[in-house]
Every structure is written in C-alpha cells, then in structure tokens.
C-alpha positions in Angstrom: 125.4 -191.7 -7.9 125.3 -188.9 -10.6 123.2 -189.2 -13.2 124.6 -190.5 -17.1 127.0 -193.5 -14.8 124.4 -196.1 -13.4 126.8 -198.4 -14.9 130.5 -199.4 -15.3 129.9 -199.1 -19.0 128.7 -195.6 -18.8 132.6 -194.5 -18.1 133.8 -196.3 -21.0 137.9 -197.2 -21.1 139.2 -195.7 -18.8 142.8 -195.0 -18.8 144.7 -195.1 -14.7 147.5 -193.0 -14.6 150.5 -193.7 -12.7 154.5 -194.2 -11.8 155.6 -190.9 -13.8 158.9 -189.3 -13.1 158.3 -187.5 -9.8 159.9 -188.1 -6.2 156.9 -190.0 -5.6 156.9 -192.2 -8.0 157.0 -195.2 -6.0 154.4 -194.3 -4.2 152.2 -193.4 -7.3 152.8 -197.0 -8.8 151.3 -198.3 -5.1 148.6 -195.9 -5.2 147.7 -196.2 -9.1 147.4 -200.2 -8.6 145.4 -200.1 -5.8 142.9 -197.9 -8.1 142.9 -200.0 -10.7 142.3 -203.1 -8.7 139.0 -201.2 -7.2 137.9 -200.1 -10.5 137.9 -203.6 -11.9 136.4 -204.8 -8.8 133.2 -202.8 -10.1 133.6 -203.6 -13.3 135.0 -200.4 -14.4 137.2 -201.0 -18.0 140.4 -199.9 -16.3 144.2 -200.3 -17.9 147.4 -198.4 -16.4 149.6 -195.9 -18.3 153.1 -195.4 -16.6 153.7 -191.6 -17.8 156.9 -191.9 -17.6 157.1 -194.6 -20.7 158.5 -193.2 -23.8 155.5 -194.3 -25.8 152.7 -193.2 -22.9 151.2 -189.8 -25.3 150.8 -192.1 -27.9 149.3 -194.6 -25.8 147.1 -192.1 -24.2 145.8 -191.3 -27.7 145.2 -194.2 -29.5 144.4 -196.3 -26.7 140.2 -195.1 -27.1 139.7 -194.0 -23.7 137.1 -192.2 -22.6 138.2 -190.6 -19.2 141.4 -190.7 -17.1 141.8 -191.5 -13.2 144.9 -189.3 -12.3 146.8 -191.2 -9.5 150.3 -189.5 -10.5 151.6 -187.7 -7.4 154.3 -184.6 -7.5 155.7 -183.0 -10.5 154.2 -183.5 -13.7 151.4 -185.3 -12.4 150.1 -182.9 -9.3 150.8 -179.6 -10.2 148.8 -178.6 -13.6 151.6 -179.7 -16.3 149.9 -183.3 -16.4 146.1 -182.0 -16.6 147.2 -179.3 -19.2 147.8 -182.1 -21.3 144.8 -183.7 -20.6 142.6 -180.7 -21.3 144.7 -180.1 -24.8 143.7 -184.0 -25.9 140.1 -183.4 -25.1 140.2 -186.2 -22.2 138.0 -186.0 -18.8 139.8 -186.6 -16.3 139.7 -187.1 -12.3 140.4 -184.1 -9.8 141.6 -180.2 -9.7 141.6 -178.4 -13.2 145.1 -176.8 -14.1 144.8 -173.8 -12.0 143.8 -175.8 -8.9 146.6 -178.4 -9.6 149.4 -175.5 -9.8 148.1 -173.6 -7.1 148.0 -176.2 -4.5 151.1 -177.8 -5.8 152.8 -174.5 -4.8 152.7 -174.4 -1.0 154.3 -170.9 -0.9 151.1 -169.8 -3.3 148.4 -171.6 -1.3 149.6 -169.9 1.9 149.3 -166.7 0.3 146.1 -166.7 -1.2 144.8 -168.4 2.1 145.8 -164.9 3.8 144.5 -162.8 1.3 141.3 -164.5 2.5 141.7 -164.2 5.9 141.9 -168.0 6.8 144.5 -169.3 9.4 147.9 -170.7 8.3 150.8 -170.2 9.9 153.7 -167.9 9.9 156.3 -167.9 7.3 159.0 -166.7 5.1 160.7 -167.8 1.5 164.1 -169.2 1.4 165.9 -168.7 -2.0 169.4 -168.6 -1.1 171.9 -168.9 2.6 171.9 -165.4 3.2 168.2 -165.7 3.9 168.5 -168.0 6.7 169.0 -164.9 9.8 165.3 -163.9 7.8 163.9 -167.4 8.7 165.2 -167.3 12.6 164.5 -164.0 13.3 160.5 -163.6 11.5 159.4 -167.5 12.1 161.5 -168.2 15.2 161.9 -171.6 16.5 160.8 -174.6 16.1 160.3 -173.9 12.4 159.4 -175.8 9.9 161.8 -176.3 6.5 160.0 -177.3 3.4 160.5 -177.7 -0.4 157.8 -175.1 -1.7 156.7 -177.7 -4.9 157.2 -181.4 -3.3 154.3 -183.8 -1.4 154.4 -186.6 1.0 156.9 -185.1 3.3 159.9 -185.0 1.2 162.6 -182.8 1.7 161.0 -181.3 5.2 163.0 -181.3 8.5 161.5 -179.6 12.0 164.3 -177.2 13.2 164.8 -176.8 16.8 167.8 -174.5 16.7 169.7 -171.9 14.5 172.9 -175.0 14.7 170.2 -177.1 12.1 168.9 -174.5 10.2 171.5 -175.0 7.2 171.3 -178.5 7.1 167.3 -178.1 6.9 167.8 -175.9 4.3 170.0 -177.8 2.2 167.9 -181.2 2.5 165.1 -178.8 1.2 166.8 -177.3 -1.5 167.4 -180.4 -3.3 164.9 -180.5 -3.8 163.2 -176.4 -5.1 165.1 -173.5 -5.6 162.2 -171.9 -3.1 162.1 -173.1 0.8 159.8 -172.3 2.9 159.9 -172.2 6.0 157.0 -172.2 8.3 156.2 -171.8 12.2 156.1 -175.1 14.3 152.4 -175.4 15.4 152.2 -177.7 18.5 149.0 -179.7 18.5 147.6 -182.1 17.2 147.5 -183.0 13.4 144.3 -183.9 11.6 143.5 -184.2 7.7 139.8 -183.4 5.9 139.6 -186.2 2.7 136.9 -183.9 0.4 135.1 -185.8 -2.6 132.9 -183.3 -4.8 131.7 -180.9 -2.1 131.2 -184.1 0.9 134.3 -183.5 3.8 134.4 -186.9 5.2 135.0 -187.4 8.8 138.2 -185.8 10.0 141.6 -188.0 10.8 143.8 -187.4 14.3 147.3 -188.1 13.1 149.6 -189.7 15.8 153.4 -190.4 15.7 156.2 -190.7 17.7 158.3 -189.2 15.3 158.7 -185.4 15.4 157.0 -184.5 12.4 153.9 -187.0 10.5 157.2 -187.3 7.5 157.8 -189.9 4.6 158.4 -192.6 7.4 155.2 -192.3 9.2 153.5 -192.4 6.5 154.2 -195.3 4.2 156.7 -197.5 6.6 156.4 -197.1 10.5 154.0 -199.1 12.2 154.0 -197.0 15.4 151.3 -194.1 13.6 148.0 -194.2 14.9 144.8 -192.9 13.2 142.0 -191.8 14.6 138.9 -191.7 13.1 136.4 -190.9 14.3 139.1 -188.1 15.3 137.6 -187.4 19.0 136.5 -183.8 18.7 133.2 -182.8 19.5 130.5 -183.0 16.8 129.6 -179.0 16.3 133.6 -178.9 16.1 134.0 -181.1 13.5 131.4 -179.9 11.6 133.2 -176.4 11.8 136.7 -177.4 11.0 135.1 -179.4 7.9 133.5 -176.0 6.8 137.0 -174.6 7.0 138.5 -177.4 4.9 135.8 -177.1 2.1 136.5 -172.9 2.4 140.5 -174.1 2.1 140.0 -176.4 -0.9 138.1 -173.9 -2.8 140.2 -171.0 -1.9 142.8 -172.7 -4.0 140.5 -173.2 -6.8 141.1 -177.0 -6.3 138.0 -179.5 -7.1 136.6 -183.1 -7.5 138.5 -184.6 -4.7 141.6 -184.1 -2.5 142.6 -183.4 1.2 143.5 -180.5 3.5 146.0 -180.7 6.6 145.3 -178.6 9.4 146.9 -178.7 12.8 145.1 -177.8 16.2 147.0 -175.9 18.4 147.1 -175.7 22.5 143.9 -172.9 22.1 141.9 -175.3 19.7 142.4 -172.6 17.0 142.8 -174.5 13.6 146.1 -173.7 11.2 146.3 -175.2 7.6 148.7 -176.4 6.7 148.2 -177.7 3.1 146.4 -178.9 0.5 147.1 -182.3 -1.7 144.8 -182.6 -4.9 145.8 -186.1 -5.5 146.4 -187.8 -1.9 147.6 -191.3 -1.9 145.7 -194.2 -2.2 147.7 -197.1 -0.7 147.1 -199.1 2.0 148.6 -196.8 4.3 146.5 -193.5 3.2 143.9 -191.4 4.9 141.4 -190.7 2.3 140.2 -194.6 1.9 140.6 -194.7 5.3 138.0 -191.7 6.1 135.8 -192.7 3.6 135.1 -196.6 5.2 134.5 -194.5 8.2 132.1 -192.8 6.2 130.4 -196.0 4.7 132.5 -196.2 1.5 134.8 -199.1 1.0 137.2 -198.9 -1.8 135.6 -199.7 -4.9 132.8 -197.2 -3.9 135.1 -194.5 -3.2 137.3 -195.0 -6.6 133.9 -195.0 -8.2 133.1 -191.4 -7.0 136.3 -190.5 -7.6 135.6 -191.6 -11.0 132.5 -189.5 -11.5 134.5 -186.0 -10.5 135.7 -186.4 -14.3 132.9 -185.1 -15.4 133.0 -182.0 -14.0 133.6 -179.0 -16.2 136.7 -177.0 -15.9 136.6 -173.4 -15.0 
C-alpha cells in the first residue's frame, strides 16, 4: 500500500460523494453506497454527501474532512465542474484532475486528441443540427453509431442500420447535447481495461444479445455475459493493456478509470472511450476485474482511496 496510509485513520473523514443532478444519478446513489459500505468494511471514516442537496458546499466545508471519494457519475460530477470545486476548497480527492475529467467527459475531444496521437478509434463526424445528417451517412456509412458527445452509461445512444433511423437516432441523442456524434459501427467483440494508478487489470469480453452493450445491459438484463479472464492470448492482452494505459494518459486522465475498446474481425483494437469514474454497483466491470485480479471490494475502494493523494498537474 502507499506509504503515509497503513491505516484507516491515516485517511482521516472522508467524505463519499454521490446522487448529484446528472442522468446518472440513480446509478451514482447505487454506486456511492456500495463505496461507502466497503470503506466502512475497512474501517475507513466514511459519510455520504448527496451533491445535489441544497446545503451539500456547506456540508462539504464544515463537515472536517480530509479527502473525498468521487463516485458522482455524468455532468457535474465526471467532467471537471465537480473536481474544480474540489481543488478551489483545498480537498484531495479520488480520480482524474480537472483537465482529465473534461477531456474524457467529452467523447468528441477524446477521439480527437487520440488521432492526433496516432492511436485507433474509429471513424466519425459531429452532428450539431438536421442538415448534418447526409454528412453522417455519406463520411461514416452504415451501421453507425449515434451518441450524445457529454453523457456515460449508454444514454442517449442508438446503433443505426439505415438512413430511415438516422433522425430518430439523432433526436434521442440530442436530448440530450447540442453536439452528436456519430461514430462507425465496429463489429467485434467488446472488451473494457479497469486502470487503478498505473496497474490495467485483466481485460473484460462484453457479451449481449442486445445490439449494442446500452443502459439495459448494463444495470438490468440478466442475459450479459462477462468474461474475465477475457480469452485472448496472454502477449495479447498484455498489448491491448499497453494501449489502454497509452489511452488513459493520452487524455490526461489519472488515479483510476476504464477504457472501452472493441476488437474487430482483423484483431485490430478500436477505442472507443474512456470513463474516469466507472460504476461501482453490483453490476460493474471494474470490481469485477479487480476480484479477478485478487482484490475484493474493500481492497479495491481502498486503492481507490489512496489515488487522492496524487498531485494534480
């Protein structure tokens, strides 16, 4: 463990952070508790703060804490507007600094600097109003893939087989961003990296019926299937974990999060995105890699823990 926490008293207070006022705020209040529960379990001197309460700065404040576990998923919580307030209090706090948190918020963003450093991701094209949907069929081609450019666990994205859905798609999407991206359909298989400090834990095979890993799959079906360990090779997996680390820190991101990759017919990689605060229910992949990797719950939450004493860049 790093040095200066041997103990659960070496953290001090620490203050869980969850709910907020994002679409994934139901999942965030799952996710947050299950935290908590681990933290305690280890004797960690853990309390929730919803940030969506009135009251929760002034909480935050005067509650002497000593660090923060960010479990807030989406908007204000995910994307740099929740750590920004963290930094300006003076608090450490789990996860990706602001930059990291905006960046990989931002899909559109991630994509682009991902190119700029020659890694794989695939095709695409922005969406900011109808008259750019003939753009979307005639540089991505279908299948496609329609996305909000600043939402997580699936929301708002539809798989578009034809030009007859493509406006549809794009309305789901919108409601969500005024930017859609949409994004070539990769056929393959789906796999995700869980990263915690600079350790990619073993890589997850994603498996659904449905046409797309979406909200569905993966917090209510019980027809997904996860593999891990995923099946590939071992010199494979050791590559495709080099490329998730180079995809996490391409992004600036840090302390812990996941990158989603497909494999296509070749075996050639494509990423997909990256999430700097996955979930952490009883359905998500990160816990799920790490008992593979020898780390049940409260273990993992513990490491977590320690990434808020990194410094910021």
């Amino acid at each position: 463990m790093t040095a200066g926490f041997e103990t659960a008293e070496d953290f001090g207070k620490v203050a869980v952070l969850l709910g907020g006022c994002s679409a994934e705020r139901a999942i965030s209040l799952k996710s947050g508790d299950a935290v908590l529960q681990a933290l305690r379990q280890r004797g960690v001197d853990a309390h929730p703060l919803d940030s969506a309460d009135e009251d929760f700065v002034k909480r935050l404040e005067s509650g002497g804490f000593a660090r923060v576990f960010n479990a807030l998923h989406g908007r204000g919580g995910e994307d740099g507007v929740m750590q920004g307030l963290l930094e300006h209090l003076g608090f450490a706090y789990t996860g990706s600094g602001v930059l990291g948190s905006a960046l990989a918020m931002d899909k559109l963003r991630t994509k682009q600097l991902w190119q700029g450093v020659g890694l794989p991701t695939p095709a695409f094209c922005v969406l900011n109003a109808q008259a750019d949907l003939p753009q979307a069929a005639s540089q991505v081609g279908f299948p496609m893939m329609l996305k909000p450019v600043r939402e997580g666990s699936s929301i708002g994205m539809s798989k578009v087989d034809h030009e007859s859905g493509l406006q549809q798609a794009w309305q789901a999407a919108k409601a969500y961003d005024n930017e859609v991206l949409a994004e070539r359909w990769i056929e393959g298989a789906e796999f995700t990296t869980a990263i915690v400090g600079a350790t990619a834990l073993p890589l997850i095979r994603l498996e659904t019926p449905r046409d797309f890993y979406d909200y569905d799959a993966k917090y209510q079906a019980d027809s997904t299937r996860y593999h891990c360990p995923c099946g590939l090779p071992q010199d494979q997996e050791s590559q495709l974990k080099e490329l998730s680390l180079r995809a996490f820190s391409a992004v600036a991101a840090s302390g812990w999060g996941r990158v989603d990759f497909m494999l296509d017919g070749a075996q050639r990689p494509w990423l997909i995105e990256v999430n700097t605060v996955p979930g952490m229910t009883d359905h998500s992949l990160v816990p799920m890699a790490a008992r593979v990797h020898g780390w049940d719950m409260p273990e993992l939450v513990w490491r977590l823990l320690e990434t808020s004493a990194e410094k910021r860049g």
